[in-house]
mmCIF file of the N, C-alpha and C atoms, coordinates in Angstrom:
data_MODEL
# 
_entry.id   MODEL 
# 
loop_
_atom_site.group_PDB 
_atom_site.id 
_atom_site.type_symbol 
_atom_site.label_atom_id 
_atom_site.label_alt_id 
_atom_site.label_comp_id 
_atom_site.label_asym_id 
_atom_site.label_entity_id 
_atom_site.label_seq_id 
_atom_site.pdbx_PDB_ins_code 
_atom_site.Cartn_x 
_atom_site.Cartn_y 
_atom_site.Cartn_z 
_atom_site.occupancy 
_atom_site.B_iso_or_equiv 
_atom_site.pdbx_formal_charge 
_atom_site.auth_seq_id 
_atom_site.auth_comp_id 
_atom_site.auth_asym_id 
_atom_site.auth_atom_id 
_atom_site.pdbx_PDB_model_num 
ATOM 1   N N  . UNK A 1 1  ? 94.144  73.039  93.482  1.00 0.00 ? 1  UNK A N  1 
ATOM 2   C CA . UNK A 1 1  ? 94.654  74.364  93.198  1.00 0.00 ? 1  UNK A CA 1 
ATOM 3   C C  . UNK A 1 1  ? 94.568  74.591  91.690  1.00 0.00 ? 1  UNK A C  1 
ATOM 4   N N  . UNK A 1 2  ? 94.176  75.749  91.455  1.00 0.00 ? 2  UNK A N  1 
ATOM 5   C CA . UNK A 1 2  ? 93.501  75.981  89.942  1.00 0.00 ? 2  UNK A CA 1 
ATOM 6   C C  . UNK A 1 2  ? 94.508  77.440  89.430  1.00 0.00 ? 2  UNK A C  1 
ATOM 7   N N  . UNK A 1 3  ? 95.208  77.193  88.571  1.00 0.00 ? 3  UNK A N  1 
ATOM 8   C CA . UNK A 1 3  ? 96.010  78.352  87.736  1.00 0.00 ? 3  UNK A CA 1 
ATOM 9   C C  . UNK A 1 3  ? 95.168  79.308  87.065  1.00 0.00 ? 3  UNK A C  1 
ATOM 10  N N  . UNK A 1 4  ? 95.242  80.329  86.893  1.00 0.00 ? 4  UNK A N  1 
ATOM 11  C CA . UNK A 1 4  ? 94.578  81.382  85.592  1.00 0.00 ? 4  UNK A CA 1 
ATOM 12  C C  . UNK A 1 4  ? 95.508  81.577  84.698  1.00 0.00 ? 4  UNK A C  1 
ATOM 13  N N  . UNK A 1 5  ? 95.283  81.636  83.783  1.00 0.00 ? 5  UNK A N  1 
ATOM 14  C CA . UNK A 1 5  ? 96.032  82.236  82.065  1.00 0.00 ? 5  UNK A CA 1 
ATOM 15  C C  . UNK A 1 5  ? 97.191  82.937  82.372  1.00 0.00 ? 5  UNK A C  1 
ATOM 16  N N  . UNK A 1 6  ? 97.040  83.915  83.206  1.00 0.00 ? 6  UNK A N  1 
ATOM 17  C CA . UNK A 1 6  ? 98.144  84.381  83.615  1.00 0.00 ? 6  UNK A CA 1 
ATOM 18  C C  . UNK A 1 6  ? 99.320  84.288  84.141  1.00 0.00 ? 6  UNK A C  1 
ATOM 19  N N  . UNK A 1 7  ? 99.408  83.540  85.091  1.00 0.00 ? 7  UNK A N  1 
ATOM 20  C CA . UNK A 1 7  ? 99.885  82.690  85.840  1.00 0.00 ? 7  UNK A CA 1 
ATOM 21  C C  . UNK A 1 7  ? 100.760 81.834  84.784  1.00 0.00 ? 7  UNK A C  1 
ATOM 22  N N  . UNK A 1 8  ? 99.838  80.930  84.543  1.00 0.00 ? 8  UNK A N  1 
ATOM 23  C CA . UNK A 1 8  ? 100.738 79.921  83.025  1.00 0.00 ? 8  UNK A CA 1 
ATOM 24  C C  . UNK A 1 8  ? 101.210 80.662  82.045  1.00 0.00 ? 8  UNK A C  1 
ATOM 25  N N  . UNK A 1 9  ? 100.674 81.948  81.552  1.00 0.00 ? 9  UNK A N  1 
ATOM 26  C CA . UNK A 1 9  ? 101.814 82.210  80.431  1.00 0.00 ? 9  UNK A CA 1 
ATOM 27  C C  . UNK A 1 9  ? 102.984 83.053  81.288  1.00 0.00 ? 9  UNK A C  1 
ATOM 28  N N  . UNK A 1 10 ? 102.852 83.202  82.453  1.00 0.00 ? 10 UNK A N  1 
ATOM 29  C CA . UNK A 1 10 ? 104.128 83.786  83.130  1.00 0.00 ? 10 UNK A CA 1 
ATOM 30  C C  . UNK A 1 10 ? 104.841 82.653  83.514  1.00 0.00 ? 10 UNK A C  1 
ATOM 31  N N  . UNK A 1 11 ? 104.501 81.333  84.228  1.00 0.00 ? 11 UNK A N  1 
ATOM 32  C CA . UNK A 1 11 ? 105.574 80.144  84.059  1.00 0.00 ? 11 UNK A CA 1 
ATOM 33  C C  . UNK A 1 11 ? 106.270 80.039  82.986  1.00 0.00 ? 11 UNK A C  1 
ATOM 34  N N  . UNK A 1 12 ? 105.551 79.939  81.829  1.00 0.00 ? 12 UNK A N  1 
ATOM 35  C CA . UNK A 1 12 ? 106.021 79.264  80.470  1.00 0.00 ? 12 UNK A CA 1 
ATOM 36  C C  . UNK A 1 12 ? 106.478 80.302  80.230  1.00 0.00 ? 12 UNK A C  1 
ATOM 37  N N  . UNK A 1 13 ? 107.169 81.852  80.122  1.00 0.00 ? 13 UNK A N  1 
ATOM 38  C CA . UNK A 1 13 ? 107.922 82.616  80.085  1.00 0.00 ? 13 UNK A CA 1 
ATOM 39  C C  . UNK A 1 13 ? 109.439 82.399  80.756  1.00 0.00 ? 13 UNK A C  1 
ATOM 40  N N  . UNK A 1 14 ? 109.005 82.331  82.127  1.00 0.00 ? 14 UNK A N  1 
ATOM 41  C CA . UNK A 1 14 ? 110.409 81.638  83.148  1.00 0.00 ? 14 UNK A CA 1 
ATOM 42  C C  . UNK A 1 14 ? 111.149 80.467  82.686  1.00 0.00 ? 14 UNK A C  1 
ATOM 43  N N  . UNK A 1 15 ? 110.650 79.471  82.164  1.00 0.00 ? 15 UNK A N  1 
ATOM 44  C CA . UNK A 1 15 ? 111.101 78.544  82.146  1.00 0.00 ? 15 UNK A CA 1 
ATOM 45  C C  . UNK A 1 15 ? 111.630 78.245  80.799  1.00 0.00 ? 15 UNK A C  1 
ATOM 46  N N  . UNK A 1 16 ? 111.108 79.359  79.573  1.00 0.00 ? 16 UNK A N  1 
ATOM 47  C CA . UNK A 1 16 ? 111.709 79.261  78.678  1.00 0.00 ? 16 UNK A CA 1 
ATOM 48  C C  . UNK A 1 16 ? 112.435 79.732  78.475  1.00 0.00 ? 16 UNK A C  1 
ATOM 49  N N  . UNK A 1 17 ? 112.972 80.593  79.161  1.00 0.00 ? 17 UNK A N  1 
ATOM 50  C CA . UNK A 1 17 ? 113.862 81.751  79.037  1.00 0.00 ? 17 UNK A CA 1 
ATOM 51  C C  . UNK A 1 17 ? 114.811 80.613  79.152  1.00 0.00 ? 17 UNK A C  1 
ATOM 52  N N  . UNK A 1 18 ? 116.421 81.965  78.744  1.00 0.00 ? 18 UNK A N  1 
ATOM 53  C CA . UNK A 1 18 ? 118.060 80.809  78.263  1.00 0.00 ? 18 UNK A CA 1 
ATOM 54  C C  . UNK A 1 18 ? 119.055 80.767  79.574  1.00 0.00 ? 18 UNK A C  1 
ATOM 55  N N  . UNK A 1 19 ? 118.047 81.973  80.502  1.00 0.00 ? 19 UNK A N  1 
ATOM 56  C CA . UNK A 1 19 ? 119.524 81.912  81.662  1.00 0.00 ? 19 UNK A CA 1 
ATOM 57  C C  . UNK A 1 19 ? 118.315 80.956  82.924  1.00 0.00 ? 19 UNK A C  1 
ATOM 58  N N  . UNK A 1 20 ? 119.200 80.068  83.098  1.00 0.00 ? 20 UNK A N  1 
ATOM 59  C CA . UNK A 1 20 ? 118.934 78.610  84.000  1.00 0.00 ? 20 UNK A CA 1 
ATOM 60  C C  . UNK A 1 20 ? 118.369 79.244  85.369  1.00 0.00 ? 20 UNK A C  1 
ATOM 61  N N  . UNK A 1 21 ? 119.941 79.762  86.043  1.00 0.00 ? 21 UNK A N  1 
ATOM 62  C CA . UNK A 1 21 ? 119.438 80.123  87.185  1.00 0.00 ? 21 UNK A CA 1 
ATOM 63  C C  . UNK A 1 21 ? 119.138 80.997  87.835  1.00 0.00 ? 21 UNK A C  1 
ATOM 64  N N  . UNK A 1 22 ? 117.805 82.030  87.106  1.00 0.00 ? 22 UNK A N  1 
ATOM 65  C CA . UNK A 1 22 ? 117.657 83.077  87.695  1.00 0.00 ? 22 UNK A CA 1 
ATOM 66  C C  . UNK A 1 22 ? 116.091 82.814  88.642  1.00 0.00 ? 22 UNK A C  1 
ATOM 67  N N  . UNK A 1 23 ? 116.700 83.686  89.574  1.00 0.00 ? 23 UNK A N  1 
ATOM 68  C CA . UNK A 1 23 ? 115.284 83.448  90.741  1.00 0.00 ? 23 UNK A CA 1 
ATOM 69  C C  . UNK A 1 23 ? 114.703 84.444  90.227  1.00 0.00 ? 23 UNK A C  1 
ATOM 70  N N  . UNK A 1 24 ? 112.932 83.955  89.835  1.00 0.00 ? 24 UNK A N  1 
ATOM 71  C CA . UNK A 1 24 ? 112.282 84.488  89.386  1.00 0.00 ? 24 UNK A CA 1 
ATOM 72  C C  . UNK A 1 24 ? 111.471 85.542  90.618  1.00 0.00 ? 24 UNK A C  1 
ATOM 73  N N  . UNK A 1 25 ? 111.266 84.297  91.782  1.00 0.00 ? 25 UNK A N  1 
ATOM 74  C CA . UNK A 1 25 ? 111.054 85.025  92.797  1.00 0.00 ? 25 UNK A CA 1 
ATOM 75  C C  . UNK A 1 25 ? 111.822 86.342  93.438  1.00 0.00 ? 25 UNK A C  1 
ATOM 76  N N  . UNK A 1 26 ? 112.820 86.122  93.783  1.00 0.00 ? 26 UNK A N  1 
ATOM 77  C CA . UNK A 1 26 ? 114.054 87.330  94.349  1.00 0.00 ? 26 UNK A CA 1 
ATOM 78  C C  . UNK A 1 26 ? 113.891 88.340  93.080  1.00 0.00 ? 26 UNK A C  1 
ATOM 79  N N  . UNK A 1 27 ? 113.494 88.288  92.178  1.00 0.00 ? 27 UNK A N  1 
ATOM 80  C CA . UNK A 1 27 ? 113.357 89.476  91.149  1.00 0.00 ? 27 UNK A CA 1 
ATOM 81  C C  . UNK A 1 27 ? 111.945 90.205  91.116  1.00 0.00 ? 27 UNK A C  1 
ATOM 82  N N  . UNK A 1 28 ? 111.428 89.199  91.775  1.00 0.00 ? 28 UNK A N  1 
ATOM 83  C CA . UNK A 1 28 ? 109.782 90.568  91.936  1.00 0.00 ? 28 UNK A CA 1 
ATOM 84  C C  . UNK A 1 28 ? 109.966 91.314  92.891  1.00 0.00 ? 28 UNK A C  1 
ATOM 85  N N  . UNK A 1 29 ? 110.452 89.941  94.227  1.00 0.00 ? 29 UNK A N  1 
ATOM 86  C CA . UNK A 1 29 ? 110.500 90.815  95.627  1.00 0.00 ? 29 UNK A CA 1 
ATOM 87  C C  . UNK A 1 29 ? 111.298 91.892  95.520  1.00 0.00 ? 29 UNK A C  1 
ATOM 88  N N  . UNK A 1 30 ? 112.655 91.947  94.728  1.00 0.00 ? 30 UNK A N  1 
ATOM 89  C CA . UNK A 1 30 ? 113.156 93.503  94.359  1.00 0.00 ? 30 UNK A CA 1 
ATOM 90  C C  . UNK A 1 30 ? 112.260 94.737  93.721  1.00 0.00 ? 30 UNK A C  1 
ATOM 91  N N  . UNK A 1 31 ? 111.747 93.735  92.729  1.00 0.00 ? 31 UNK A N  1 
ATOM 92  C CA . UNK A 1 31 ? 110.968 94.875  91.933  1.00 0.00 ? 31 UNK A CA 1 
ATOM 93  C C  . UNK A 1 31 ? 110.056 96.172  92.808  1.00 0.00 ? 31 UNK A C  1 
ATOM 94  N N  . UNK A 1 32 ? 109.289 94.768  93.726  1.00 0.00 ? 32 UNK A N  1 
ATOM 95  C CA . UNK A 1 32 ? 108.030 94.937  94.571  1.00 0.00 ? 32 UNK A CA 1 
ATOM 96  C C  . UNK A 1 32 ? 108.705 96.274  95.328  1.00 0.00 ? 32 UNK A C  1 
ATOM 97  N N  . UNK A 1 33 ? 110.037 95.870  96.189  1.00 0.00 ? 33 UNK A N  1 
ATOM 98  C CA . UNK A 1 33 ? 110.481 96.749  97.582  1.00 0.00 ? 33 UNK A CA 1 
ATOM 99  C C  . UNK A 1 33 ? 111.023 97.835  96.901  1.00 0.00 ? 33 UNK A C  1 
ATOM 100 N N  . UNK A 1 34 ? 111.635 98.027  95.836  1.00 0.00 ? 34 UNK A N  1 
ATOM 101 C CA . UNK A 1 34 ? 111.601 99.195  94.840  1.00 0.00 ? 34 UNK A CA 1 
ATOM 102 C C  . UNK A 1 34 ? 110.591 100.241 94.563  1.00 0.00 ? 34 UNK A C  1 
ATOM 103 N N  . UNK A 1 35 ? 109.854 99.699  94.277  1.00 0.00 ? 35 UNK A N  1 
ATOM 104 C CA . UNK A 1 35 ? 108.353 100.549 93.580  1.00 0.00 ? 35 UNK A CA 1 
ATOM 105 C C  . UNK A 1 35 ? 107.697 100.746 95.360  1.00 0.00 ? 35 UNK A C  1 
ATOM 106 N N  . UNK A 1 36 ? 107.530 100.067 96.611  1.00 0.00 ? 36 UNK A N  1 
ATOM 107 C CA . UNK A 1 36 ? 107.157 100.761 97.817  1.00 0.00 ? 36 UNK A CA 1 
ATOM 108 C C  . UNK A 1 36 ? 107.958 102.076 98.580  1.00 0.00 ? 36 UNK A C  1 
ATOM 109 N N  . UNK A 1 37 ? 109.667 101.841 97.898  1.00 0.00 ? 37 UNK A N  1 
ATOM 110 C CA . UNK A 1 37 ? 110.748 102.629 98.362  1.00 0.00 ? 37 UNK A CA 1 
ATOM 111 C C  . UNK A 1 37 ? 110.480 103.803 97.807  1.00 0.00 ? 37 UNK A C  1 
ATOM 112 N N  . UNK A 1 38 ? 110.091 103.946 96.455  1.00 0.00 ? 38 UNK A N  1 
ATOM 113 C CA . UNK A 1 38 ? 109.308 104.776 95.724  1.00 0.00 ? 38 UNK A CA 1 
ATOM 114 C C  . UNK A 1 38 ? 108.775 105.864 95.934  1.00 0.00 ? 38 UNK A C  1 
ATOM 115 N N  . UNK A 1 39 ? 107.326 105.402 96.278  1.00 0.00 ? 39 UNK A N  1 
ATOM 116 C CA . UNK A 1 39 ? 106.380 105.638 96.853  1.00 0.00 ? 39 UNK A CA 1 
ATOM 117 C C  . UNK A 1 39 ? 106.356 106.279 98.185  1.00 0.00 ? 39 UNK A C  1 
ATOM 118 N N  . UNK A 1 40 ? 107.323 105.621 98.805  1.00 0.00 ? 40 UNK A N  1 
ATOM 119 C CA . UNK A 1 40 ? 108.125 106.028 100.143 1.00 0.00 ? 40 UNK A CA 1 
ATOM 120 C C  . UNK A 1 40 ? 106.623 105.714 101.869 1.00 0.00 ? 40 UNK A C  1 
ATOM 121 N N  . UNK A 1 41 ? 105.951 104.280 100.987 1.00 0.00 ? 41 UNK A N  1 
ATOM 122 C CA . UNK A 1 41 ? 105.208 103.022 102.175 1.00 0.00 ? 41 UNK A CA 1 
ATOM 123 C C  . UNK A 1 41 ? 106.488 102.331 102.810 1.00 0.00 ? 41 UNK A C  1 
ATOM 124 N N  . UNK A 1 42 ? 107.192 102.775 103.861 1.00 0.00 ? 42 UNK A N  1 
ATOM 125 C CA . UNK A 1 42 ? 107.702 102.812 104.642 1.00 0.00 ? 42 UNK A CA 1 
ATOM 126 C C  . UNK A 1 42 ? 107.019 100.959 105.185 1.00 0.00 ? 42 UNK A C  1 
ATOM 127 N N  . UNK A 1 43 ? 105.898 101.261 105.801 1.00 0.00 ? 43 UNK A N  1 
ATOM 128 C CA . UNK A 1 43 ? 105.445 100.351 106.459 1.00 0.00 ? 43 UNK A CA 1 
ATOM 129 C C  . UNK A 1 43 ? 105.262 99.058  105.381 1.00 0.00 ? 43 UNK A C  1 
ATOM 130 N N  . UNK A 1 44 ? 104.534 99.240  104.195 1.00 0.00 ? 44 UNK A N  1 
ATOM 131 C CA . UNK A 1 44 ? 104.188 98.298  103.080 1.00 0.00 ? 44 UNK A CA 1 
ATOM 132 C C  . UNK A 1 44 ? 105.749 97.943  103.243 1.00 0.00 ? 44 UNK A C  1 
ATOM 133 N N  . UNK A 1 45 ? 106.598 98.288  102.993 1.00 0.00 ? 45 UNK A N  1 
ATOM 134 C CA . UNK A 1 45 ? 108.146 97.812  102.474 1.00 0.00 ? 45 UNK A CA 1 
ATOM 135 C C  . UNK A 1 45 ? 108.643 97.276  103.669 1.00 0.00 ? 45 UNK A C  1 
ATOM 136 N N  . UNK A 1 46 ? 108.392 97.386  105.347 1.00 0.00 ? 46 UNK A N  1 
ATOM 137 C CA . UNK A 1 46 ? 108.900 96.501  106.051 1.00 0.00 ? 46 UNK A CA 1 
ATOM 138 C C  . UNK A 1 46 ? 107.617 95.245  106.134 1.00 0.00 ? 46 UNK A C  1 
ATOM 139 N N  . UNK A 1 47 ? 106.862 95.602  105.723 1.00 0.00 ? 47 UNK A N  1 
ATOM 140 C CA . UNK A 1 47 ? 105.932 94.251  105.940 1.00 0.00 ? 47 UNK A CA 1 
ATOM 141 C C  . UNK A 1 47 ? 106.447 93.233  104.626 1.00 0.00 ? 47 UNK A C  1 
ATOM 142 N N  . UNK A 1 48 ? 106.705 93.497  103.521 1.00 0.00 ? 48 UNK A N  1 
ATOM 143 C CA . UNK A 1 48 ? 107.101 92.961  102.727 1.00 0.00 ? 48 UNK A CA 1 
ATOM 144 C C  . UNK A 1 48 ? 108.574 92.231  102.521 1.00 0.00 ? 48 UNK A C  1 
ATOM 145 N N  . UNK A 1 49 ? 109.498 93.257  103.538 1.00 0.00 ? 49 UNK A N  1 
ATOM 146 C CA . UNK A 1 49 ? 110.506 92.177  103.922 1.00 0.00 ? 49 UNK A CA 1 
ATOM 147 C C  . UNK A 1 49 ? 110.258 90.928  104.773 1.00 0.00 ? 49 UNK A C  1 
ATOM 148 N N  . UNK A 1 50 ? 109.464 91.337  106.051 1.00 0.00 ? 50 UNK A N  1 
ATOM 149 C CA . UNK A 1 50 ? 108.658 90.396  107.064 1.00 0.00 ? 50 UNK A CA 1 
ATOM 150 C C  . UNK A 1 50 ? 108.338 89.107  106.043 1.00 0.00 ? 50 UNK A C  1 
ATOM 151 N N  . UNK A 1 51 ? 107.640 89.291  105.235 1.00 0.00 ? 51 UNK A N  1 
ATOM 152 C CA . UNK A 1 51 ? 106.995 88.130  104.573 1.00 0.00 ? 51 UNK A CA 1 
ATOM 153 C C  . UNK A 1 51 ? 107.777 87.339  103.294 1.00 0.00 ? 51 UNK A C  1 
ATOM 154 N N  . UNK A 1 52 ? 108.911 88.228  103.199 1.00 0.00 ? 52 UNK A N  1 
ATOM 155 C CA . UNK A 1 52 ? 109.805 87.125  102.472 1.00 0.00 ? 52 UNK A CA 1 
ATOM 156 C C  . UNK A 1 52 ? 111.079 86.558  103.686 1.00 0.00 ? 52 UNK A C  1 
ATOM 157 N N  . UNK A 1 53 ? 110.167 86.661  104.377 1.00 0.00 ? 53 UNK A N  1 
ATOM 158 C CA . UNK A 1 53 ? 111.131 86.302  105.687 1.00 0.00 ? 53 UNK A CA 1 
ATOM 159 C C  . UNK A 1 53 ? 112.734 86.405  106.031 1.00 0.00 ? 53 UNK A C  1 
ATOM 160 N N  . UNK A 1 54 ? 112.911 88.335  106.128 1.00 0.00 ? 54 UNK A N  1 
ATOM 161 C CA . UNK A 1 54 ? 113.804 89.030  106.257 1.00 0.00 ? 54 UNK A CA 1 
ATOM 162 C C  . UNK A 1 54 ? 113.607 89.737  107.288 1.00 0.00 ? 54 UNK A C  1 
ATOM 163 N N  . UNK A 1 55 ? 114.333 89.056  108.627 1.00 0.00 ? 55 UNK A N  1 
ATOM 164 C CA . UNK A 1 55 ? 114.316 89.396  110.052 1.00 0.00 ? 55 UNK A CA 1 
ATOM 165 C C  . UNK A 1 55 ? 114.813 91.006  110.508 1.00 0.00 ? 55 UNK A C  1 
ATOM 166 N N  . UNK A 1 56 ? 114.269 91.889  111.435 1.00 0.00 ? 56 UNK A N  1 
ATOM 167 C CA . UNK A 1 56 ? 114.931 92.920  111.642 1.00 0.00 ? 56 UNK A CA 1 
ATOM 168 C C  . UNK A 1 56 ? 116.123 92.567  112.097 1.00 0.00 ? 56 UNK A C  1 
ATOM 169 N N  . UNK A 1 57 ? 117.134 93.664  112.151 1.00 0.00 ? 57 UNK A N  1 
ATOM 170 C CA . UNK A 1 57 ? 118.502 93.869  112.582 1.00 0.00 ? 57 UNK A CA 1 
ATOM 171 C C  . UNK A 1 57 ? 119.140 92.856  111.898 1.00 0.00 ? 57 UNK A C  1 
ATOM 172 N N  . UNK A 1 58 ? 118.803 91.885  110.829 1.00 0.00 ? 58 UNK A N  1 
ATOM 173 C CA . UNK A 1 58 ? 120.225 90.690  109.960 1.00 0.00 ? 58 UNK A CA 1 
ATOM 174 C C  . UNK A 1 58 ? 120.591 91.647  108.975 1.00 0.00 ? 58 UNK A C  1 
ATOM 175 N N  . UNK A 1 59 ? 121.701 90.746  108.487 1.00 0.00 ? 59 UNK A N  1 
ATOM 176 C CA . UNK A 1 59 ? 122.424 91.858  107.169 1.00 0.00 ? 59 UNK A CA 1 
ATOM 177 C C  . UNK A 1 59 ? 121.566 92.255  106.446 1.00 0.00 ? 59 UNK A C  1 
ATOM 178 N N  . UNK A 1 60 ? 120.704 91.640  105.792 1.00 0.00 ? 60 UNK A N  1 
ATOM 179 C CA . UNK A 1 60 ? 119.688 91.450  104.429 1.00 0.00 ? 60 UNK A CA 1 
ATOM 180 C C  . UNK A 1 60 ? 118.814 92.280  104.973 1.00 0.00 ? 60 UNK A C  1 
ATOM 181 N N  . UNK A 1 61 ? 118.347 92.692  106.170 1.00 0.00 ? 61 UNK A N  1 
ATOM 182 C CA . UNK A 1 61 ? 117.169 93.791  106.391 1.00 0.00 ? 61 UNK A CA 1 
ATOM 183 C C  . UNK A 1 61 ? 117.914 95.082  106.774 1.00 0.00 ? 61 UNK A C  1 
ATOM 184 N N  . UNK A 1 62 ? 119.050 95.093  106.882 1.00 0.00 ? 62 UNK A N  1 
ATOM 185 C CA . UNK A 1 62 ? 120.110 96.278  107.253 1.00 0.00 ? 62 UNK A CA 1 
ATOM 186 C C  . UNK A 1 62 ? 120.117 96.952  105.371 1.00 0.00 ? 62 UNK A C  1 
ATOM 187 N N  . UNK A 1 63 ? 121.066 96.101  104.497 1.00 0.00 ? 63 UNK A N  1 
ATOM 188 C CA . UNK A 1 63 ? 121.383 95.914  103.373 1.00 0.00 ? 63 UNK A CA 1 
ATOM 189 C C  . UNK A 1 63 ? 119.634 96.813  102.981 1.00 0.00 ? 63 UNK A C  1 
ATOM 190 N N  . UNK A 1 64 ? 118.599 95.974  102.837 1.00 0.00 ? 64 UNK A N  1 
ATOM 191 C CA . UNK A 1 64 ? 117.274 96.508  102.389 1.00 0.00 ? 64 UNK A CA 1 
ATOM 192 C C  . UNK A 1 64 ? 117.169 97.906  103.166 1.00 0.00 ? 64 UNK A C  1 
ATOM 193 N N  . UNK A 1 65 ? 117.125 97.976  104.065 1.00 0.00 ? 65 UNK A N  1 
ATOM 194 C CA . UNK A 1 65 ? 116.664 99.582  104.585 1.00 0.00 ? 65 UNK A CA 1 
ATOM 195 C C  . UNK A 1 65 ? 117.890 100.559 104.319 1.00 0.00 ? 65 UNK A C  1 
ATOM 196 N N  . UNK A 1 66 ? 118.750 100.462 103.706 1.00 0.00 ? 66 UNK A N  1 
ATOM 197 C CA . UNK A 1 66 ? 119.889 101.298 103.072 1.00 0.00 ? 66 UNK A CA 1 
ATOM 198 C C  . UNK A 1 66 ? 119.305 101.637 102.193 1.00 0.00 ? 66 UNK A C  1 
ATOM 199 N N  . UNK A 1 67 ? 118.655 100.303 100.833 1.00 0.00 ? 67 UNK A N  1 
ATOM 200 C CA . UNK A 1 67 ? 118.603 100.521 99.612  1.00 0.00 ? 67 UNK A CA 1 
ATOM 201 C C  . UNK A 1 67 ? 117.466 102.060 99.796  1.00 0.00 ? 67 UNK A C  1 
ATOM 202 N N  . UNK A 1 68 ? 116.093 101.005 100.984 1.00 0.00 ? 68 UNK A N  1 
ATOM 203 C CA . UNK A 1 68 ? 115.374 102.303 101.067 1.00 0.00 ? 68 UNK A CA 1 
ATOM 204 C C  . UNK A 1 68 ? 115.630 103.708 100.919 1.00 0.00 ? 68 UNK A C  1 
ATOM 205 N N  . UNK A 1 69 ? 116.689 104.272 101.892 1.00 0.00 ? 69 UNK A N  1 
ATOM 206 C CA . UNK A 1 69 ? 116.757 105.259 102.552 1.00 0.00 ? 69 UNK A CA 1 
ATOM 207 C C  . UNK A 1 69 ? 117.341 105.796 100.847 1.00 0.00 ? 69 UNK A C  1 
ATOM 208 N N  . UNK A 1 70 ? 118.293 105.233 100.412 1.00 0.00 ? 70 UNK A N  1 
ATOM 209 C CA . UNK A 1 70 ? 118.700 105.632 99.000  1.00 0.00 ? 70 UNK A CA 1 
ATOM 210 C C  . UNK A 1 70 ? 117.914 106.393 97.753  1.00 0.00 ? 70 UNK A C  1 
ATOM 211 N N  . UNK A 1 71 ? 116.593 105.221 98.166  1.00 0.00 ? 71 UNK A N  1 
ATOM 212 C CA . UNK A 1 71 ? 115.776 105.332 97.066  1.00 0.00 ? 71 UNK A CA 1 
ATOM 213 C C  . UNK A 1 71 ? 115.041 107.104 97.601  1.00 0.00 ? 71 UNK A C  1 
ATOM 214 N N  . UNK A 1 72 ? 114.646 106.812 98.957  1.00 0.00 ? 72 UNK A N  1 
ATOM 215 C CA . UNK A 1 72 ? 113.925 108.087 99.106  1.00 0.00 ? 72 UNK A CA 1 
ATOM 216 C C  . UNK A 1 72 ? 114.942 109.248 98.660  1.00 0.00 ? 72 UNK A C  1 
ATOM 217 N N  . UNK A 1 73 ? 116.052 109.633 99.149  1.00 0.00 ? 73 UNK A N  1 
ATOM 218 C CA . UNK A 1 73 ? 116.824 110.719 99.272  1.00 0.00 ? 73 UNK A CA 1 
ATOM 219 C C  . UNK A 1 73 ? 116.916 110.822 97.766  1.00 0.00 ? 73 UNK A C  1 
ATOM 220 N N  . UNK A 1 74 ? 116.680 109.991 96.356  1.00 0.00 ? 74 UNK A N  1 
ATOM 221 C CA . UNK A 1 74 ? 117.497 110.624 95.287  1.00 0.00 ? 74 UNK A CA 1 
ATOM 222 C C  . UNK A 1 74 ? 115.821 110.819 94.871  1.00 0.00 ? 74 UNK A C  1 
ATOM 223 N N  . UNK A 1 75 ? 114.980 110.859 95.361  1.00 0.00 ? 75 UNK A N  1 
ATOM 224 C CA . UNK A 1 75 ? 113.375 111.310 94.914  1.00 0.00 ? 75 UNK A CA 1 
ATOM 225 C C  . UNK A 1 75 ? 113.650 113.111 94.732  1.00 0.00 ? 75 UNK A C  1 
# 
């Protein structure tokens, strides 16, 4: 498995940073379901819960399709 430039200067960003335990991951996947809520890809944004493996009907996909519905209505 082979890194690009990018990649490594975005590790070596994470890891230098001063706060320990922040999930770097759980902060894109927000970013990500934000910017589809947006947009208002309905479908892109449940496939993207799917794949951070966020089941229909649990709290966390209830909780996410709120944020959705939020995001659309203040568009």
């Amino acid at each position: 498995m082979t890194f690009n430039d990018d990649e490594i200067r975005q590790h070596v960003r994470q890891t230098a940073g001063k706060r320990k335990n922040v999930d770097y991951d759980r902060q894109k996947l927000m970013a990500d379901l934000k910017s589809l809520a947006l947009r208002g890809d309905e479908q892109a944004f449940d496939q993207k819960l799917a794949e951070a493996d966020i089941r229909v009907d649990t709290p966390q996909w209830r909780e996410a399709k709120r944020a959705y519905q939020a995001f659309r209505q203040s568009r």
